[in-house]
Steps between C-alpha positions, in 0.01 A plus 500: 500500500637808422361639891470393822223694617186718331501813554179498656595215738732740753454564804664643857612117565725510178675784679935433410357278258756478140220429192477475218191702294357509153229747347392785335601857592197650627613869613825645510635794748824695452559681843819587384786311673254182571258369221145305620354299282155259538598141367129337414438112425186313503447500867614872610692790478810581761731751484862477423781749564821569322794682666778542341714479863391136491497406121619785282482230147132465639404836543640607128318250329191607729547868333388384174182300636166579385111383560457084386894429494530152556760466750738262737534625858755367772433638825500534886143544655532796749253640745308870302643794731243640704197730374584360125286149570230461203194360685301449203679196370625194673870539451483880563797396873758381345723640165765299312818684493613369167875331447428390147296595216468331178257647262329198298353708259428867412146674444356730302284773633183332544200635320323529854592468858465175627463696878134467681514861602569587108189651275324196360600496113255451231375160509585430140883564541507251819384258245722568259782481761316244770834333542622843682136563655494160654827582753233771647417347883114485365475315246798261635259473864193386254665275286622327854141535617364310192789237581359481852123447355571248255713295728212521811260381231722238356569364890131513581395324241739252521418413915143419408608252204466699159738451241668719266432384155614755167251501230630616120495853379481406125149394466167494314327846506152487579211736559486561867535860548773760435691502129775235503868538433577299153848293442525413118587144454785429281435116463126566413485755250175728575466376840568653845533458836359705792651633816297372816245738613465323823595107570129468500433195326821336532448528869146312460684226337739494752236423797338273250828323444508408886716843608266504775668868589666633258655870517727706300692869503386548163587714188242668307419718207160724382522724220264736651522833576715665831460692803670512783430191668553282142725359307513348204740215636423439846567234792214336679405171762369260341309234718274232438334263757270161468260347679419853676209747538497911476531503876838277520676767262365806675664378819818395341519853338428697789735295677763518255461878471442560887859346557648624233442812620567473868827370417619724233349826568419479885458869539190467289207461622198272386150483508395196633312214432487656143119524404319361240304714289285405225557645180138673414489686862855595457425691155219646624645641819853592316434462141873286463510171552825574670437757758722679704384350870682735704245808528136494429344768253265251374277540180108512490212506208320808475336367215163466677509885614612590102188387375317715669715812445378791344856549406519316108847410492440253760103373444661460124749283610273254713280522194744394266606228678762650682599522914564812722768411773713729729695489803586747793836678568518563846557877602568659131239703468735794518689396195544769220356534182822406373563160710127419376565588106840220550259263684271531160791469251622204696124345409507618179824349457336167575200517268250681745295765277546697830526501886178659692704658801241601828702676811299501812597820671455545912678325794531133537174301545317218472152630466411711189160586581593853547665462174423820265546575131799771568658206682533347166757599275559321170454622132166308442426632818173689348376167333458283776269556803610496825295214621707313161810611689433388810388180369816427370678610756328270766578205221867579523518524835613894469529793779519893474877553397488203270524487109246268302718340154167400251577307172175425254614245203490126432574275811839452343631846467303616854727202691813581305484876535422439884740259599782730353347766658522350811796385485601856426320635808631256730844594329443862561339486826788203648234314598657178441774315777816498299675230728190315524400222218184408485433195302181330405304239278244547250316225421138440294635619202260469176586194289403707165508848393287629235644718222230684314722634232627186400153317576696193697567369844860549638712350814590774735798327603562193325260236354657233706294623831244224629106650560392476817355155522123615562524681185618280255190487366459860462759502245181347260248716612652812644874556438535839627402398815741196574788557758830378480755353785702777440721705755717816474762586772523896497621737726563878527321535190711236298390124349742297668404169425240312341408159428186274445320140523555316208312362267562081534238382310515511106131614425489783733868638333326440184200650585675856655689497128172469338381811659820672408439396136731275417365218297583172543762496251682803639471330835701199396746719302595713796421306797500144454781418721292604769182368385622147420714500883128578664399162328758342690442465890586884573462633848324754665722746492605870513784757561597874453730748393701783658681764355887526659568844351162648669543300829870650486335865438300476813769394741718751379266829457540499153256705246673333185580170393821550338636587817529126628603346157850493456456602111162590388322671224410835484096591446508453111623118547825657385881376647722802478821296616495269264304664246224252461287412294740607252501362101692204384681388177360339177677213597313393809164613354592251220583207721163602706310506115396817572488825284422858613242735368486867461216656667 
């Protein structure tokens, strides 16, 4: 090895210590006849001195030194004198007065400082450089935190009997949600294979196989579009169990996840038993299916009190078919006209025609019988009546010195608007525990979803989900009705995890991709592996997924997901470091027999 020590491993009992170091330079001081510098390797920083009493080769060659020199240090660990000690870091006693420097290799200026206390540099140029940004302390800390995950996971799993099996990633694209990744075959001219979505089926064969618990830190791809907690490669746990029911993997995952995060994140705190919510009162009350659980600002219909209004913008809307919902922000009734006119673009911005804004002026109280029509401030103020008002304040659970957020549209853009908004409120307002992590299930999820532009049935989640076994038959007579085992993990306003009941029988998998349109043909084409293993003795069985990267973001505060991958892609899908997707020669599209067109 070429040192003894890290840097970050000193300490007072390494006092009269010789070592031997090895890093990066990480700050440099000239104080004139002494020079200071910070020596930085993966575990800490610690600082070294050069005096040219005690080493005068070392202290000319330390002359020259500049930020992420490589460097070779020999040295005696001495006590810091007194009033220079550096509480904030672990080393900040002791100082190595250098004997010996070797400088591995030179630097040149970095295009950004690779110090915490530095301005953060645009995003795109850390990319483009990650191998610099990754020797910052924070992204080094969550790339050790996503060590620490995986590894709990993998021991967890293993201690209760599941093995780790790898499944392909060149495979048969099929129809089962996002747009697939394409490999070209070379050996089968016009063919292709696809990258893995999810381990989904492959998993279900597993089980079926006998691989009685099967899991796997798996890769996966989605050509779908970004935000900030998505990727278009991504890293997820992958788990399938047989012979169990919904209940036996809700108590493995809240076990798994309770532990996981009392052992890894102890300062956090948890919400406890996690509760189970089902999926229609959950979009009623928050209009997400993944609801922040850590504040309350809950949603209600107004749509009965609409359709009486006198005010048209809203009886229209009920008429049309449409839903009036709101929700209450406690105690901003004194915003201004311009906080209200951002609140409105912010709807806007999310496909609301508009946001009806209603401040109820006066001191904080429960009762609004005294309420009054100057109480009422709000630019439709002189088209709805005060008892319409009141009405919808008592509905919302309001009080003088509160502020009433009103959205009229289709059910769909009324819960989307009003989730984000409150979201945004609870944002604004810090309503929300940021140490404490409150997780939960969501579970009665609809088997089918009805698309009325497209005129067909489609799986929420997957089409692999088992109905609820009471409505089985409803899938004949009523499909919209039918309820699948089907459970999300979420928490502070992310979907953690999810997973299902299977489907183990062959005419009930048959009958869901019936619904879905496929004919029986198209069934066989891009799902008879599975369909043939269901004829074949398969278990009752079922599993679920996690994301890594987003159970990564959580434990370590992070807004983005490129923060805990060690090299991700930027929003466009794009990789600035290596330059991909970039073109490539007429050679390899030959071998591939493919051709390019112009637009």
């Amino acid at each position: 090895m070429l040192k003894s020590i890290s840097c970050g491993a000193l300490r007072k009992e390494n006092l009269d210590r010789e070592v031997t170091l090895a890093g990066w330079v990480h700050r440099r001081r000239d104080h004139g006849g002494l020079i200071f510098i910070d020596l930085r390797d993966s575990e800490g920083v610690v600082q070294v001195v050069f005096n040219p009493e005690v080493s005068p080769q070392a202290h000319s060659i330390a002359q020259s030194l500049r930020a992420e020199w490589v460097l070779r240090i020999r040295g005696k660990v001495g006590e810091r004198p007194s009033g220079t000690v550096n509480t904030n870091i672990p080393t900040g006693e002791v100082e190595v007065m250098a004997l010996d420097l070797e400088v591995l290799n030179p630097s040149k200026t970095p295009p950004f400082s690779v110090e915490e206390e530095a301005a953060e540099a645009d995003e795109l140029l850390r990319l483009k450089y990650r191998y610099i940004d990754l020797r910052r302390a924070k992204l080094r800390n969550n790339l050790v935190f996503r060590h620490k995950v995986v590894k709990f996971i993998r021991d967890f799993l293993s201690r209760r009997e599941f093995i780790e099996v790898e499944t392909p990633i060149l495979t048969k694209s099929t129809p089962e949600g996002a747009r697939d990744y394409l490999v070209p075959s070379r050996v089968y001219p016009g063919h292709f294979y696809a990258l893995p979505q999810s381990p989904q089926q492959m998993k279900q064969l597993l089980v079926i196989g006998g691989v009685e618990r099967y899991f796997q830190i798996a890769r996966c791809f989605r050509d779908e579009d970004l935000r900030a907690d998505r990727q278009p490669e991504f890293t997820q746990l992958d788990l399938e169990m047989a012979f169990v029911e919904e209940e036996d993997i809700l108590a493995l995952m809240e076990e798994l996840f309770t532990d996981l995060i009392e052992n890894i994140v102890p300062h956090k705190k948890l919400m406890k038993p996690f509760p189970r919510l089902s999926y229609g009162d959950v979009m009623a009350r928050f209009g997400t299916d993944k609801p922040d659980l850590r504040f309350g600002m809950k949603l209600s219909d107004l749509s009965d009190i609409a359709a009486e209004s006198g005010f048209q913008v809203l009886s229209k809307t009920i008429d049309s078919g449409g839903v009036v919902k709101g929700l209450v922000a406690s105690g901003c009734a004194n915003y201004t006209r311009r906080q209200l006119d951002e609140l409105t673009s912010f709807a806007q911005e999310r496909g609301a025609s508009g946001l009806i804004t209603v401040a109820l002026d006066g001191e904080p109280s429960n009762s609004l019988d005294d309420l009054r029509q100057e109480d009422i401030r709000s630019a439709v103020a002189r088209h709805l009546s005060l008892e319409e008002v009141r009405k919808m304040a008592v509905r919302l659970g309001a009080k003088r010195g509160d502020l009433l957020l009103v959205v009229a549209g289709t059910t769909r853009v009324a819960d989307l608007v009003l989730s984000q908004l409150r979201h945004e409120m609870g944002r604004r307002l810090e309503l929300a525990d940021p140490d404490l992590l409150a997780f939960g299930f969501v579970l009665n999820f609809p088997l089918l979803d009805w698309k009325p532009e497209e005129n067909r049935w489609d799986s929420p989640h997957n089409p692999f989900s088992s109905p609820k076994d009471e409505h089985i038959g409803l899938m004949n007579t009523d499909p919209g009705s039918a309820l699948a085992k089907q459970y999300d993990l979420i928490c502070n306003g992310m979907e953690i995890a999810g997973g299902s009941i299977r489907n183990h029988r062959r005419d009930v998998q048959e009958k869901i991709f019936g619904l879905l349109g496929h004919s029986k043909e198209a069934m066989q084409s891009q799902f008879g592996q599975l369909l043939d293993a269901l004829e074949y003795g398969a278990p009752p069985h079922g599993g679920f997924a996690s994301g890594i990267d987003r159970v990564v973001m959580l434990v370590t505060d992070e807004e983005n997901i490129r923060e805990v991958i060690a090299f991700p892609k930027t929003q466009s899908a794009a990789d600035p470091l290596f330059g991909a997707p970039s073109t490539v020669d007429d050679a390899q599209l030959k071998d591939l027999h493919l051709r390019l067109r112009s637009e």
